[in-house]
C-alpha positions in Angstrom: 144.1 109.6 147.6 141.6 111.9 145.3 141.0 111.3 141.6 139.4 114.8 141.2 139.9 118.4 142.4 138.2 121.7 142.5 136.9 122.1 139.0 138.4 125.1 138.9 142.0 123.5 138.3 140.9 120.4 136.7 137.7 121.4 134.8 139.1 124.3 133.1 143.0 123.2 132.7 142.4 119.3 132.6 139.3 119.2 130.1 139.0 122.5 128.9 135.0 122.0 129.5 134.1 125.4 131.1 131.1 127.2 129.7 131.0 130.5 127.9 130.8 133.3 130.5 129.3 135.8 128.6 126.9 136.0 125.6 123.3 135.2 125.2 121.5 132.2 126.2 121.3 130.8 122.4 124.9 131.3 122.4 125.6 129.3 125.5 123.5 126.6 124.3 125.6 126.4 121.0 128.8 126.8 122.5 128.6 125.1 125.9 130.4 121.8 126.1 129.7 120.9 129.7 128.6 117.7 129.6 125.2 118.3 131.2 124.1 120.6 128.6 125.1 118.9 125.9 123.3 115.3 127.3 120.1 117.6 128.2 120.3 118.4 124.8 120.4 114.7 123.4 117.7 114.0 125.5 115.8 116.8 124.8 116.1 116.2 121.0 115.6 112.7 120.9 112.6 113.1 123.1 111.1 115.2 120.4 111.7 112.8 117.5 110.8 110.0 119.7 107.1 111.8 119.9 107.4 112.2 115.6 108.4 108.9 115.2 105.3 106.9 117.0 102.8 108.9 115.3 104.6 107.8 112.1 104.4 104.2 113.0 100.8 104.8 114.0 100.3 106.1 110.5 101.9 102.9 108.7 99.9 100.7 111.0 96.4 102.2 109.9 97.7 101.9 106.4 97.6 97.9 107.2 94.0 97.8 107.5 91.4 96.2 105.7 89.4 99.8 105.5 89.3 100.6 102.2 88.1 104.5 103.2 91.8 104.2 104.9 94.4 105.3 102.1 97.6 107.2 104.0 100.2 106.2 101.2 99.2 106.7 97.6 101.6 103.7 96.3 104.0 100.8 97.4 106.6 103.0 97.2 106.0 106.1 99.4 104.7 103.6 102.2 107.8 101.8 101.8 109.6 105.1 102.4 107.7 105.7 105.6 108.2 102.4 107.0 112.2 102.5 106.5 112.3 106.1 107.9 110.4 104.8 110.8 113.1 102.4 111.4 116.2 104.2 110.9 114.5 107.5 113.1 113.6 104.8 115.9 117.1 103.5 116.2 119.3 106.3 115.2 117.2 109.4 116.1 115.3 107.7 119.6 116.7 105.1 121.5 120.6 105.0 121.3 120.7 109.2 121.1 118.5 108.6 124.3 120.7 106.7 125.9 123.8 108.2 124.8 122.3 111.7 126.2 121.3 110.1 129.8 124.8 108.8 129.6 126.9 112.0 128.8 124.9 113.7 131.7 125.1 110.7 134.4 128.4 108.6 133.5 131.2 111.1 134.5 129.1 111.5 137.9 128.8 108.1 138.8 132.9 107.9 137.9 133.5 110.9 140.0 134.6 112.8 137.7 134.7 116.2 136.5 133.9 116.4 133.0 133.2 113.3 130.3 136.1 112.9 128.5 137.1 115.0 125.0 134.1 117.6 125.9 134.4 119.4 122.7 134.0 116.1 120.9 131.3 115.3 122.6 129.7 118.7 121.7 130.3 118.1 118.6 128.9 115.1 118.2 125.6 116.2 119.4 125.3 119.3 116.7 126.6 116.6 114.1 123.9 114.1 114.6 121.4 117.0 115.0 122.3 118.1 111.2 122.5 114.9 110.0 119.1 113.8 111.4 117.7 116.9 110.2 118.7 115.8 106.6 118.2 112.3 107.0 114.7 113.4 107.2 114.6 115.7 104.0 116.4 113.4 102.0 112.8 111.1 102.8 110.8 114.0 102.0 112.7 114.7 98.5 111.7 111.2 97.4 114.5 109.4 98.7 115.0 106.8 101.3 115.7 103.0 100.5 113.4 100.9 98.4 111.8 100.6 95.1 112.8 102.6 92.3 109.5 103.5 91.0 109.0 107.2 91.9 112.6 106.9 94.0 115.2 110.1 92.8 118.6 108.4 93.0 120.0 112.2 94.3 117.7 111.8 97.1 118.7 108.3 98.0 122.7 109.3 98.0 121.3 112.1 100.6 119.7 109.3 103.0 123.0 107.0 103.2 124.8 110.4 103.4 123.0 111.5 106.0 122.5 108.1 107.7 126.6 107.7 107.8 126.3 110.7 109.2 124.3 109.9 112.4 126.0 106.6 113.0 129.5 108.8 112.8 128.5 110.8 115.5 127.1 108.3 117.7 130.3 106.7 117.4 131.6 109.6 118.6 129.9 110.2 121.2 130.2 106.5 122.4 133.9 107.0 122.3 133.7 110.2 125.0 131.5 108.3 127.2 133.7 104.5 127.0 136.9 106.5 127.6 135.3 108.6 130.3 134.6 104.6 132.2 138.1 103.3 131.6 140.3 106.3 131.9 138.4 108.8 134.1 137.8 106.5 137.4 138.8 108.0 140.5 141.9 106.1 142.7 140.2 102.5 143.8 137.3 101.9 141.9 137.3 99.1 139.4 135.9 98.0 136.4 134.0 95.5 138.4 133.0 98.5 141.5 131.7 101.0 138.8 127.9 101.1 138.8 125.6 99.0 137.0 124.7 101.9 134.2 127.8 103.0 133.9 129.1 99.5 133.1 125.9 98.6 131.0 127.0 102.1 128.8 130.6 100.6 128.5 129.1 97.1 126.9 126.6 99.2 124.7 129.6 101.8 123.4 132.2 98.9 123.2 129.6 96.8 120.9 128.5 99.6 118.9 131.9 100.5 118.3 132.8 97.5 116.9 129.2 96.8 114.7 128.6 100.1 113.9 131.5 101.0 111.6 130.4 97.6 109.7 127.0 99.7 108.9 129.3 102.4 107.6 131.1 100.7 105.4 127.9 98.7 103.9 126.9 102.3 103.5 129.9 103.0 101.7 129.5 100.1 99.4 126.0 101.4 98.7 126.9 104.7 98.0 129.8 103.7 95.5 127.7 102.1 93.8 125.4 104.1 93.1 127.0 107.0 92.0 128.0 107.7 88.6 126.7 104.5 86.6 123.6 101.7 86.3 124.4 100.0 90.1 125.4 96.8 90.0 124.4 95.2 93.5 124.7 97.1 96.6 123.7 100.6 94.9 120.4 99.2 93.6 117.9 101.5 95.6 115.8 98.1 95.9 118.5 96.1 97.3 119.8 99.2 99.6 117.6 98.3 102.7 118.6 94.4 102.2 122.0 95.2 102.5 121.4 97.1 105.7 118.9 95.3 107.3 120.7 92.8 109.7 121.5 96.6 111.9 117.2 96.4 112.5 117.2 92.7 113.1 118.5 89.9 115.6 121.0 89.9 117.2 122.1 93.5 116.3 118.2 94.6 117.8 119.3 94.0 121.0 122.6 96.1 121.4 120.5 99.2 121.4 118.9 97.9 124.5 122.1 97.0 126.7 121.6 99.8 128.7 118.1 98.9 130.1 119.6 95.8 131.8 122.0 98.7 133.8 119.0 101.1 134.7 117.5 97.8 136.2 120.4 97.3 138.2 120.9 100.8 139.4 117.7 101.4 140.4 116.1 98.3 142.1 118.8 97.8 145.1 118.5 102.0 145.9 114.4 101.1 146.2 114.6 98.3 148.1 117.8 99.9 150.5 120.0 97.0 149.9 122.9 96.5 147.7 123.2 94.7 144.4 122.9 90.7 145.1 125.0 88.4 143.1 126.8 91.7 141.6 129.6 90.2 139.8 127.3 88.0 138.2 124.8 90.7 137.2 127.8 92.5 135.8 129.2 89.1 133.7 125.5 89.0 132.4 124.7 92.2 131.2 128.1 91.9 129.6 127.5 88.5 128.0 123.9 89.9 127.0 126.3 92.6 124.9 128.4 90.1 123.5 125.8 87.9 122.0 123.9 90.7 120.7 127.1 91.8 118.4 125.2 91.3 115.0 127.5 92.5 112.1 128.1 89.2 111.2 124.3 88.5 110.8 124.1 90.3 107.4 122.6 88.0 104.4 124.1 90.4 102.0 127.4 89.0 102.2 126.7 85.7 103.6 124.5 83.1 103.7 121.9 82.0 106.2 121.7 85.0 108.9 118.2 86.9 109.3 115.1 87.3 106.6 117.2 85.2 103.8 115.6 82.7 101.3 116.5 79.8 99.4 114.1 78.0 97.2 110.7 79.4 99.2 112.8 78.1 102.3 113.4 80.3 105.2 117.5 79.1 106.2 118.7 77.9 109.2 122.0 76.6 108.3 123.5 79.9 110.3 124.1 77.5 114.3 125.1 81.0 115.4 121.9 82.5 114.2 119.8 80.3 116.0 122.1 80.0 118.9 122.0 83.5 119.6 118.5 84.0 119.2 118.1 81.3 121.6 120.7 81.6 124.3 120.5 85.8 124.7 117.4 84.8 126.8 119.4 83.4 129.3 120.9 86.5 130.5 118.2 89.0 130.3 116.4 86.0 132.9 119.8 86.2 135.1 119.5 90.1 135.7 115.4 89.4 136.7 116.5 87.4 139.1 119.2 89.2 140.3 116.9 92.0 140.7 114.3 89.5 142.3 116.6 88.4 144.8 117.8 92.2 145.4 114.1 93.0 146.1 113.9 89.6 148.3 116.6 90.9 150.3 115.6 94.3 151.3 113.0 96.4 152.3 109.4 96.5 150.8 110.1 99.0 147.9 108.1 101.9 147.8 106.1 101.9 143.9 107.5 104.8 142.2 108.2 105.7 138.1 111.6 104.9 138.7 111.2 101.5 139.7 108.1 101.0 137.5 109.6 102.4 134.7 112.9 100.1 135.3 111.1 97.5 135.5 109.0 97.4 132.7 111.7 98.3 130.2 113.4 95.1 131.5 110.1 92.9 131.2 109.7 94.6 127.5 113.3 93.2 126.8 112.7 89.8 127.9 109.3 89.9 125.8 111.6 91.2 122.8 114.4 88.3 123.1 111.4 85.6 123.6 110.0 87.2 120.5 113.3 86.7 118.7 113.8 83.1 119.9 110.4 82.2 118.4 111.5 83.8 114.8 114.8 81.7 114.5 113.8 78.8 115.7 112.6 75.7 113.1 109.5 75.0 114.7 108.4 78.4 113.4 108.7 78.0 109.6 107.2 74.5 109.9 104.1 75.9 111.4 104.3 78.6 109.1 103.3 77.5 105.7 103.5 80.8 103.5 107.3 82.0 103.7 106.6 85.5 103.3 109.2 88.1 105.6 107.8 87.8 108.8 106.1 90.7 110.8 108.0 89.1 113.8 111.0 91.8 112.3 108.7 93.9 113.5 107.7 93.1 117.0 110.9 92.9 117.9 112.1 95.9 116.8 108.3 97.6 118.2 109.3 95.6 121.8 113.3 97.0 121.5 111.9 100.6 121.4 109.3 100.1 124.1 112.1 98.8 126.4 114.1 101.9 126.0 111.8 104.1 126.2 110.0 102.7 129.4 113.7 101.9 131.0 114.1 105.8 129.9 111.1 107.0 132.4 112.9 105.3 135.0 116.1 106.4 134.4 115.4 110.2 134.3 112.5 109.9 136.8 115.6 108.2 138.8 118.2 110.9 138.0 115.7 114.2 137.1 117.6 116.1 140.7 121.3 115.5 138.6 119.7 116.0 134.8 117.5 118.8 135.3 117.3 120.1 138.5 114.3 119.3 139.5 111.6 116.8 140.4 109.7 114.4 137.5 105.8 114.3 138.3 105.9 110.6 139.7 102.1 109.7 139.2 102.6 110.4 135.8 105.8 108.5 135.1 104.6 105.8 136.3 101.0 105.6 133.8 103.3 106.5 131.0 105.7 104.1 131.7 102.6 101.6 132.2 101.2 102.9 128.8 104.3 101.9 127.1 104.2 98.7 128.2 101.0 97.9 127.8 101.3 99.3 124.4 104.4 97.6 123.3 102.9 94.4 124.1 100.0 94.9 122.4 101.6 95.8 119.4 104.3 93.2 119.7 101.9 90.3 120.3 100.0 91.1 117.6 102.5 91.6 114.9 103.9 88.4 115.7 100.2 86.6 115.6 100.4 88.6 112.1 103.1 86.8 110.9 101.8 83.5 111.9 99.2 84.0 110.3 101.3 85.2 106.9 100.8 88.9 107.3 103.8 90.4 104.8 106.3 92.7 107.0 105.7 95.7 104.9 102.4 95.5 102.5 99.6 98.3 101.9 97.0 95.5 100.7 93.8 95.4 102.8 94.4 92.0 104.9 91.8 89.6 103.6 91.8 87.5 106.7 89.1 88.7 109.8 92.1 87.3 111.8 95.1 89.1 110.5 92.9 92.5 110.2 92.1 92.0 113.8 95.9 91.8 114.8 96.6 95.3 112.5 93.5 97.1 114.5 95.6 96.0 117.5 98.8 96.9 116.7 98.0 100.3 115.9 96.0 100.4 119.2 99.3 99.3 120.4 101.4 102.3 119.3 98.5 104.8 120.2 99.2 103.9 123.7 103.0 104.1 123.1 102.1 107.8 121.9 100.2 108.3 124.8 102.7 107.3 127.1 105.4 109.6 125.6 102.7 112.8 125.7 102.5 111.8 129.2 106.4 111.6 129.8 106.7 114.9 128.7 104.6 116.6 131.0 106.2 114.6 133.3 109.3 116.3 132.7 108.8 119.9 131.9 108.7 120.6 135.6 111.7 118.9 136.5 113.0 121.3 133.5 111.6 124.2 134.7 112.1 124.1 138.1 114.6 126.3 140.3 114.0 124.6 143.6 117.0 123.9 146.1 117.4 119.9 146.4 119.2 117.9 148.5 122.3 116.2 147.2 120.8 112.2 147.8 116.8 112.8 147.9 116.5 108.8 147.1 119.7 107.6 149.3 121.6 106.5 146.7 124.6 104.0 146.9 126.9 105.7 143.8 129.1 108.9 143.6 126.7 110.7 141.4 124.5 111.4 145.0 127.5 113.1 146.1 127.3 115.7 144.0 124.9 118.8 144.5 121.4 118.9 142.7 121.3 120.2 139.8 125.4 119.6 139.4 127.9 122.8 139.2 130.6 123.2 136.6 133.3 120.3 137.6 130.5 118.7 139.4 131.9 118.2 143.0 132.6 120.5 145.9 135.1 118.2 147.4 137.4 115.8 146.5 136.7 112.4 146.1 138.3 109.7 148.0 139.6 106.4 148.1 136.0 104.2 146.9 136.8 100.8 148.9 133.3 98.8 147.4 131.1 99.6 144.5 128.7 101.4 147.1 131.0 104.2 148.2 127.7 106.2 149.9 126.5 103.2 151.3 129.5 102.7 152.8 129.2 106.0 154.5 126.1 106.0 155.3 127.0 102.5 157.5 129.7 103.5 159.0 127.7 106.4 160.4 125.2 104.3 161.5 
């Protein structure tokens, strides 16, 4: 039995996802809606902001110094702006367009199959988000954004939840193509359980962002209502706006950004140590319960009590046994999928140290330093050893950590799938230091914000720390996110000659176990040459290879 043809039948008739044949290359670009394009291009884009948005957290991190020769922001206000544009751009602009794009290019590979499902919507979802960032951005620089009123045009404001709705619309989107891609678009004998790890870690992430996302929507919805036409009541108030919004930044909801990193980890560690997937159901059953507990749209103070950064009487709450559950028991898997990949690594061959499996590795090590961080912030012991109950910096460790994690588990992935993305090879000496930057960096920075806010260091403030201890901790955050930033210099010279390469690879240069090594390097339109048969175990091309052997 095949579930795909020549892509000549099913490509064109089937999905409708062949590329212009004639016009310029601007106009192929614009109009193509093969799915490698269009995930080069949300790779590609994302890369960029990714670059703009750690040199604006380096800026709001000087701004926290005690150096009174340091003055970035001119008032509470603009900073404030900067911080909450550095939030939404890391999210929404870096690491779940990231994903998505790696995704879009890899997932309808590893299914064996010859487009990703609704092409033109995925397409479109790209060019969406790409406008909508784009004014997401403006509506920031027109004195908008979320936060204090003082200096804040309410016009501007209705453009960043605009635009912001915007983004998550076409995520959504685009999460749609790639879930229905997994479940409908599987060729004749490969299960839910035999797809591979990254394609099952996308299905968690898309099938929990589905369902939290739309929640963001409609509180942007409520804000937007609001605000428009009259004095706001509650949810329009520009300085209740970001409050409303928040628990999408903050634990659980931090984590679902991230699912994917536990997938990378398990695609890549059994092809480096030639040996398949130990304990693979289980693996499977944890990255999927690691999605579950890190659904976080109920986690929103605004309409309920006792979920993240809410206050009662100068007392942090903790009457929320979810809240502190979660925060507590997400550990667990993120541990699980360690030691599966441990025991993968036990079992085979000495791996060979390359950016793939650095970069893998240390995105999943930045996790589990990001959930560790998290349980510390929920627990009680922490607000009884803290005595000033200001919003902890801990908010922002975890979401500094989050965004480490996906960018090092990025390295690895396109250092990993660079023949199938681009077409060429990623310079793996340098992968590997950025990917070792990055997490280096992100634990700096993570360790000391949350030594910050045990020491009562405000979240967001531009007053010069008066504590030796607490300026110490800003001088090493923002040492922190200068190495992030140099890690992500070096990961794009890493890739441009993988981009601009025209070499002839081999199909499988790393001897890979999943379909997507079946295809030729760079893919053609429909990506396979021949049919693909009857997959009898979740390692088709392992199989293969041992019954050659």
């Amino acid at each position: 039995m095949t579930a795909t043809d020549t892509h000549t039948e099913i490509h064109v008739d089937d999905y409708g996802a062949l590329e212009p044949a004639s016009g310029d290359g601007l106009y192929r670009l614009v109009a193509s809606n093969d799915h490698k394009m269009v995930g080069r291009l949300w790779i590609g884009t994302s890369l960029l902001f990714l670059l703009a948005t750690m040199i604006l957290g380096v800026v709001a991190n000087i701004e926290r110094l005690s150096l009174d020769e340091i003055d970035v922001y001119d008032d509470v206000t603009t900073y404030f702006q900067g911080w909450i544009l550095f939030r939404t751009a890391a999210i929404f602009m870096v690491a779940v367009p990231l994903f998505i794009g790696i995704a879009t290019v890899i997932t309808p590979l590893q299914v064996g199959s010859a487009s990703i499902a609704f092409p033109r919507l995925a397409a479109a979802s790209f060019w969406s988000w790409f406008v909508a960032s784009g004014i997401h951005i403006a509506s920031f620089l027109a004195d908008g954004g979320f936060g204090p009123t003082v200096g804040t045009r309410s016009e501007a404001t209705l453009l960043s939840i605009v635009s912001l709705g915007m983004m998550i619309v076409a995520i959504l989107a685009a999460s749609v193509c790639i879930a229905t891609t997994v479940i409908a678009l599987r060729p004749a004998g490969m299960t839910l359980l035999r797809v591979p790890a990254f394609t099952w870690s996308m299905l968690v992430a898309t099938s929990v962002w589905l369902f939290s996302l739309p929640v963001l929507v409609a509180n942007l919805i409520y804000a937007y209502v609001d605000l428009q036409g009259r004095t706001p009541i509650s949810f329009g108030d520009p300085d209740r706006i970001w409050a409303s919004i928040n628990w999408a930044w903050s634990q659980p909801q931090i984590y679902a950004y991230a699912i994917p990193v536990l997938g990378v980890l398990g695609e890549i560690v059994p092809v480096s140590a030639k040996h398949r997937q130990a304990n693979r159901d289980v693996v499977l059953t944890l990255i999927g319960l690691f999605g579950a507990l890190s659904f976080g749209a109920w986690a929103q103070h605004a309409l309920s009590r006792g979920a993240d950064a809410a206050f009662e009487d100068g007392n942090y709450i903790y009457d929320e046994f979810l809240y502190v559950g979660f925060g507590v028991v997400i550990i667990l898997p993120v541990l699980g999928v360690l030691g599966g990949a441990a025991d993968t690594l036990r079992r085979g061959s000495l791996p060979k140290l390359t950016g793939a499996l650095i970069g893998a590795l240390a995105g999943a090590l930045m996790l589990l330093g990001a959930v560790v961080a998290g349980a510390l912030r929920v627990i009680p012991l922490w607000d009884a050893l803290h005595e000033d109950n200001v919003l902890l910096s801990s908010a922002t460790a975890q979401l500094t950590m989050v965004l480490a994690a996906v960018i090092a588990s990025s390295i690895g992935a396109l250092t990993y799938w660079s023949p199938k993305i681009f077409g060429g090879y990623v310079r793996d000496p340098l992968s590997m230091v950025a990917s070792m930057a990055i997490l280096g960096g992100g634990v700096l920075a993570g360790v000391a914000d949350m030594v910050s806010a045990f020491l009562g260091q405000p979240d967001v403030s531009i007053t010069p720390a008066s504590e030796s201890a607490v300026e110490t901790m800003n001088l090493l955050a923002v040492m922190g996110f200068a190495m992030i930033v140099v890690g992500v210099v070096m990961l794009l010279g890493a890739l441009i000659p993988a981009a601009r390469s025209d070499e002839e690879l081999p199909d499988d240069p790393w001897d890979g176990h999943t379909l997507e090594w079946a295809a030729p390097s760079p893919p053609p339109t429909g990506n396979f040459v021949e049919p693909i048969e009857l997959i009898r175990s979740s390692e088709p091309l392992l199989d293969e290879f041992e019954e050659v052997s």
